[in-house]
DONUTI-656031 format. One record per residue: residue in three letters; y negated, z negated, x of N, C-alpha, C in turn. Coordinates in pm, whole numbers, plus 50000, padded with zeros to 5 digits. Atoms other than C-alpha are relative to their C-alpha. Last residue first. Example, Ala and Ser with C-alpha at 12.3 -4.5 7.8 and 13.67 -1.06 7.14 Angstrom:
<semis>
SER501195000649918501064928651367498914992749923ALA501195000050089504504922051230498805000050090
</semis>
This chain:
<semis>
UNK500775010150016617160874489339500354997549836UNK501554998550125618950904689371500124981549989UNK500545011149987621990904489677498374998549903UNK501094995249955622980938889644499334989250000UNK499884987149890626170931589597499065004350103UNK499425009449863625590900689383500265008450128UNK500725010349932623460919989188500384992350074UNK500934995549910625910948589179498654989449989UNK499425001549910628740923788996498915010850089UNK500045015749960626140913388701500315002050180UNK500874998749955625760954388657499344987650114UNK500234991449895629380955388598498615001050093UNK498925003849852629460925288382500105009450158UNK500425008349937626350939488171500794990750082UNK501064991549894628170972288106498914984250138UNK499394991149868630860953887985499385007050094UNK499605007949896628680929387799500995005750115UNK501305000249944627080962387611500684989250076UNK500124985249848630810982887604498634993250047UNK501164986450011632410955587398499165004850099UNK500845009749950634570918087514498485013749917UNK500785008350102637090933387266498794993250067UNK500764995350142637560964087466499764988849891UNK501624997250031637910942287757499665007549913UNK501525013149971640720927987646498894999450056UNK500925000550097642370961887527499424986949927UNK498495006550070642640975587862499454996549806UNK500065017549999639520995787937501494995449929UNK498815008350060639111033087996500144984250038UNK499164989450044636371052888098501114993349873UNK500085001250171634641017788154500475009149975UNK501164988750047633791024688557499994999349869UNK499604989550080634860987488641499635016149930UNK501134996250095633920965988889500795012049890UNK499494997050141635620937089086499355009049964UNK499984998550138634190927989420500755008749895UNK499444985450110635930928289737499284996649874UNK498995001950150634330901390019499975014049935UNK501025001950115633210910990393500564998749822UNK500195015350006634640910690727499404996149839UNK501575001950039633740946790763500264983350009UNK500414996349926637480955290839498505005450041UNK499265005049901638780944390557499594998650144UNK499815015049930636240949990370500544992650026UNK501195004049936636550987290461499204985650009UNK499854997749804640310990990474498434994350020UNK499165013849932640150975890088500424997250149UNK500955008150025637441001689978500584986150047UNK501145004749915639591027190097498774992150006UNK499375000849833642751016989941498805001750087UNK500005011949947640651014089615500414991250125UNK500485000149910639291048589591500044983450064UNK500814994249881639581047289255499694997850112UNK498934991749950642461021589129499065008550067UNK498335003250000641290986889023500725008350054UNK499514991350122637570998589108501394995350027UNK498374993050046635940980289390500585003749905UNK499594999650128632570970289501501125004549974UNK499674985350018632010961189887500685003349853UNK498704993650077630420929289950499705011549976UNK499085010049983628160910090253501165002249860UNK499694999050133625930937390323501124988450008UNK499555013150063624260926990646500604998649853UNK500875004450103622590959790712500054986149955UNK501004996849945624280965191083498994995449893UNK500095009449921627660952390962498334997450083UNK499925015450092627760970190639499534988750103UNK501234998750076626361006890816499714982349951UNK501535000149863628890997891100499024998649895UNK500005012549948631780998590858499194992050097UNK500375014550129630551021790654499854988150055UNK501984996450001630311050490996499744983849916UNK500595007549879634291035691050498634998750008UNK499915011450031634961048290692499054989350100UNK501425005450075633311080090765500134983049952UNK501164999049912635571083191066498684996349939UNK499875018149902638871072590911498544998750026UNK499865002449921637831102790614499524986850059UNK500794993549906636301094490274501384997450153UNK500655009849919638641093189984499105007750125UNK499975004149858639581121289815499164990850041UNK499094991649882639091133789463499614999450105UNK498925012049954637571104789210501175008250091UNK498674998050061635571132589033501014993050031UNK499575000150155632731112789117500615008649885UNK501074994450073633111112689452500294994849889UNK499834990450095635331085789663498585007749883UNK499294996549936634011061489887501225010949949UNK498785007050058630371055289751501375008050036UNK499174986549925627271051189866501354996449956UNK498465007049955625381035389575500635008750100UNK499224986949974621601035589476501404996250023UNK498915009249970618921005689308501025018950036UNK500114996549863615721018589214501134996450080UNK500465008749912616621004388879499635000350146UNK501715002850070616631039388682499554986550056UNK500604993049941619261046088987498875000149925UNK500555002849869621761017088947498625012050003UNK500375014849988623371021088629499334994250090UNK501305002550110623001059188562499704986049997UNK501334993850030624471066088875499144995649929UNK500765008749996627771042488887497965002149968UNK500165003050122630491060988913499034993049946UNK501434994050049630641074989245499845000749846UNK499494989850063634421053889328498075005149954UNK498644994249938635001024789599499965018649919UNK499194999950144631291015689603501615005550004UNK498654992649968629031003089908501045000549871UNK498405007649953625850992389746500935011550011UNK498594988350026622501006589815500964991250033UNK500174988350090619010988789749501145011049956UNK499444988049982619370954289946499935013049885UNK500584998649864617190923889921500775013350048UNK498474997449936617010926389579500244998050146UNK500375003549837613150917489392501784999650040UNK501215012649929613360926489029500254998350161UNK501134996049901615290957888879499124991950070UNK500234989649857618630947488898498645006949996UNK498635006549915619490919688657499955004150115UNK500105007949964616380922188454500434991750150UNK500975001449881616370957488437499324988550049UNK499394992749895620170956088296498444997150106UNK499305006249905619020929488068499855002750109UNK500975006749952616410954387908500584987450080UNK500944997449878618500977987883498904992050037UNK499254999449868620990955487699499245006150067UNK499485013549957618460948187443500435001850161UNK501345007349912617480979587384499444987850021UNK500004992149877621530987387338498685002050070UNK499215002349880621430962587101500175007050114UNK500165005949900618820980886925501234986850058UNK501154995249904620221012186886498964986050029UNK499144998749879623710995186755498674999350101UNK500165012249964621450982486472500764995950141UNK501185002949937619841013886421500534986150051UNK500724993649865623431032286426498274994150047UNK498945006849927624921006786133499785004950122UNK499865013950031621851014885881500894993950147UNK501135003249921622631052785973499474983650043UNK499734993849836625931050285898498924996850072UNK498965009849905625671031385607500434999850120UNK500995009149988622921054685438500624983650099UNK500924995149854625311082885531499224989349974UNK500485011149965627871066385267499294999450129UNK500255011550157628101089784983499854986750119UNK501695002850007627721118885277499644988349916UNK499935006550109631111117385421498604993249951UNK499084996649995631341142585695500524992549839UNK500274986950011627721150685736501594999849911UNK500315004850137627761107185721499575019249950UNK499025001050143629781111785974499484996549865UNK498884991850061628071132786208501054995349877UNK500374988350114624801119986117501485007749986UNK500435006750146625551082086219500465015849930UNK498944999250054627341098486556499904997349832UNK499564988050068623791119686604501694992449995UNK500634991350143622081084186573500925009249951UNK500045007650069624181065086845499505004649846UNK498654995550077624291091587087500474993549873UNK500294980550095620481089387076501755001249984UNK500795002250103621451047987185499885011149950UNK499785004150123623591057587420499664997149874UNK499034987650040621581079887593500834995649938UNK500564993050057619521049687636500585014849934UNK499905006150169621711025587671499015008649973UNK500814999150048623151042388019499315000949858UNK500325013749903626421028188182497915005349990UNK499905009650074627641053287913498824990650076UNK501285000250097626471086388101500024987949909UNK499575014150034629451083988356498444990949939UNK499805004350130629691119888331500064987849936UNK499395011950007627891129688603500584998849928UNK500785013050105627291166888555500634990550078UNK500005005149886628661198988833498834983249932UNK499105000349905628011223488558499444987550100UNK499465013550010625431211288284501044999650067UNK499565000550119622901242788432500924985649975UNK501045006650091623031245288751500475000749872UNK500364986350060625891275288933498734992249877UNK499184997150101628461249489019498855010149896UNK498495003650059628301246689376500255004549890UNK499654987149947624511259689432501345004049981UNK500294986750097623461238289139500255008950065UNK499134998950099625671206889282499115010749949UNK498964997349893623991212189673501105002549833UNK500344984649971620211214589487501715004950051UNK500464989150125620661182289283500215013350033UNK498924996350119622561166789553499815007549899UNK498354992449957620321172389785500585004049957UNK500804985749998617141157189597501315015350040UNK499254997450145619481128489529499245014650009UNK498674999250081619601122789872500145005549892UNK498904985749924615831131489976501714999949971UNK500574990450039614791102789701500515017650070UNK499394997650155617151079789803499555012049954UNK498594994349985616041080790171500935003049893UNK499884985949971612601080590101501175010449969UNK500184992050125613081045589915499775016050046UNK498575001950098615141029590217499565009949850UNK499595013349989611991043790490501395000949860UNK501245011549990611791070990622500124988450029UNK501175009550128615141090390602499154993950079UNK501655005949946616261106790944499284998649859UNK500335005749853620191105990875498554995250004UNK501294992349890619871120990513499954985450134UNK501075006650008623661107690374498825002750102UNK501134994349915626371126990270498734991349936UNK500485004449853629291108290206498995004650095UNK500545016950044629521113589802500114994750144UNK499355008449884630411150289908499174986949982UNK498374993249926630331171189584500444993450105UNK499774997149852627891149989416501275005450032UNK499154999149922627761151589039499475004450124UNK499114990849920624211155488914501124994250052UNK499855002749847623041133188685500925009250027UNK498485000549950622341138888316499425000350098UNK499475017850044618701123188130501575001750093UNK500565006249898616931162088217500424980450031UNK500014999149838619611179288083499234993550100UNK501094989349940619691165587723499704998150136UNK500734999449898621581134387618498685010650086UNK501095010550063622481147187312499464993550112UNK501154993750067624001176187457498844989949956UNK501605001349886625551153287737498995007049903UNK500705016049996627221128987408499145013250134UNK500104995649896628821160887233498744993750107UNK500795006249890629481151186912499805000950138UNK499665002749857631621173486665498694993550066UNK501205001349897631941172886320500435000350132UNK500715014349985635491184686183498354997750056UNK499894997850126637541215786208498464991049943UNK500465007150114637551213686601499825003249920UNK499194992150156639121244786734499934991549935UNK500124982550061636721245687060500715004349871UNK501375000350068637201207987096499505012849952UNK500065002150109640531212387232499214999549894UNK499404984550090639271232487500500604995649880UNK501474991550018636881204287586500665014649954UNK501105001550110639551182687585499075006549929UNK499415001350135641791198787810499474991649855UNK499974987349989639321199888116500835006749815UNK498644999850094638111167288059500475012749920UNK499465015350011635411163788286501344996349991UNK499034998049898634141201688331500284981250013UNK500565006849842630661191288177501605003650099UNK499764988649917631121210287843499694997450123UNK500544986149987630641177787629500755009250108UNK501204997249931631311142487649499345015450011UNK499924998149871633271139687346499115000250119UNK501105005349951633181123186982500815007450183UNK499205001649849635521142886728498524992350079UNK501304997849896634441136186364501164995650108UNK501075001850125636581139886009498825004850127UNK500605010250026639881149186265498055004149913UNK500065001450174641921181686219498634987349986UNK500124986550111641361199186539499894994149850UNK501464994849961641071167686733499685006649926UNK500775006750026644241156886595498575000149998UNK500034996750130646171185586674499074992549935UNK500744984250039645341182887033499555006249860UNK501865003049977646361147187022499445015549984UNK500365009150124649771155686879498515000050005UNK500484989350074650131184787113499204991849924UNK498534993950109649671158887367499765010549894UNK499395000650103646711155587608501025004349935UNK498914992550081646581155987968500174995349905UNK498495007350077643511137088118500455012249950UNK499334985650031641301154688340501264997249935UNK499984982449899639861123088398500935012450001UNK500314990550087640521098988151499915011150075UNK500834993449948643161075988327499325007049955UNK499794988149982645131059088048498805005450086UNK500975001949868643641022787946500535012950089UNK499585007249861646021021687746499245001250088UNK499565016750044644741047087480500714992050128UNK499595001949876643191079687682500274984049986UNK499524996849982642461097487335500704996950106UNK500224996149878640991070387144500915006650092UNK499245000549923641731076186785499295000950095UNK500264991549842639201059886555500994999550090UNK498675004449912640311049186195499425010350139UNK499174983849972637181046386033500914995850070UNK499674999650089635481014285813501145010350066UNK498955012549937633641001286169501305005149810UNK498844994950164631911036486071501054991950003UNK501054987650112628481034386333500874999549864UNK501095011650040630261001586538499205010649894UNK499745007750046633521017686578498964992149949UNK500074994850179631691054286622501104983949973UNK500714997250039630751036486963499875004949809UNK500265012050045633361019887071498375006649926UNK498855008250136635351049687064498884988449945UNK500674994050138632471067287253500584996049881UNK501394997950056632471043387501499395001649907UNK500555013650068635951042787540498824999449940UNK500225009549865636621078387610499344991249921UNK499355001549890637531107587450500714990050075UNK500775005549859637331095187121500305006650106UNK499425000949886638701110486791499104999450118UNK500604994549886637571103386422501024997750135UNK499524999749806639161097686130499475005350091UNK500724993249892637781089285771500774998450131
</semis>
């Protein structure tokens, strides 16, 4: 059996449904995924493989998703299974923030309200203008978890009872880990929005009332202007935030001017796209729960 990954996630995902399969991940090395450039090789692969696992028609992985059109193979398609009302809108300007909010929970609420209406005028609604950083949520993992059981046991039916079997036991670990996650961040915080270097973060923060402003969107194109920096740097000093999250490479120059020039420590965080391949042995639920670890300290949670 062979399957092909976009993206970690989903690698690690049909590793735990068909730990028997040879899973290519397409953005090996820890390879940027974003609009990654595949090879013919990989192209070909897709096309031929037993089961492809992707995020879907979200404009992500522009060359992926056209590879996926001449899949042979099952195919998985993690926002379908998700279903529209579980995806997050991409923000087009991850620095717009409602001035005359209420109070801190108003102000979330009119934000995302924004965004919803500012990414369906942009990209026309529908699964245009998606988050895609749908892992850092065990629930949508978890349903992705079933339809990978079915795709390969569609693909090799003598051992669908093995698949499935191996997808309930993923599904609960992963209601496990959500139940960490709302340990870690939904209880008493003294802050509600962390400063982020990259808009990756949605689905991990926002079923915990928990938000992120963050210094790159979540296509990871352009930092924020000197001026919005300077706004951060006031926002941090005025709220008392005492760290600014950081990504090894998104948006990390401007996350390193701002606590620099905030006075304030750098956390560590990772979006998981891609992982070296010592955190792919640590796996995607303590990875998720390291990331979530480093926004309680952020956000100062009790």
């Amino acid at each position: 059996m062979h399957a092909v990954a976009a993206v970690y996630p989903l690698a690690w995902l049909a590793e735990q449904v068909a730990p028997e399969a040879e899973v290519e991940l397409l953005n090996q090395g820890s390879q940027e995924a974003h609009d990654i450039q595949i090879t013919p090789q990989q192209r070909a692969a897709v096309q031929t493989a037993d089961v492809v696992l992707y995020l879907g028609e979200i404009d992500y992985q522009p060359q992926v998703e056209e590879a996926v059109a001449a899949a042979e193979g099952q195919v998985v398609s993690a926002a379908e299974v998700a279903g529209e009302d579980a995806l997050l809108p991409a923000s087009a300007d991850p620095h717009a923030h409602e001035e005359e909010a209420g109070t801190e929970g108003e102000h979330g609420h009119e934000e995302e309200s924004a965004t919803e209406e500012h990414a369906e005028d942009e990209q026309g609604g529908g699964e245009a203008g998606v988050d895609p950083h749908m892992w850092f949520d065990p629930a949508i993992m978890a349903d992705a978890a079933d339809e990978v059981a079915e795709a390969f046991a569609a693909a090799d039916p003598d051992s669908a009872e093995t698949y499935r079997d191996n997808a309930a036991e993923v599904r609960e670990d992963l209601t496990t880990l959500e139940e960490d996650l709302e340990a870690t961040l939904g209880g008493q915080c003294r802050l509600d929005e962390a400063i982020v270097s990259h808009a990756a973060y949605g689905y991990l923060l926002q079923p915990h009332g928990k938000s992120q402003h963050a210094l790159t969107n979540v296509g990871a194109e352009g930092d924020a202007p000197a001026a919005e920096l300077g706004e951060i740097v006031g926002e941090i000093r005025a709220e008392g935030i005492t760290h600014v999250l950081a990504e090894p490479v998104e948006g990390r120059d401007a996350a390193e001017t701002v606590a620099r020039e905030a006075g304030v420590e750098l956390l560590e965080i990772v979006p998981l796209d891609a992982v070296t391949d010592e955190q792919a042995a640590t796996g995607l639920p303590d990875l998720v729960r390291e990331q979530a670890d480093a926004f309680a300290t952020a956000l100062d949670c009790a």
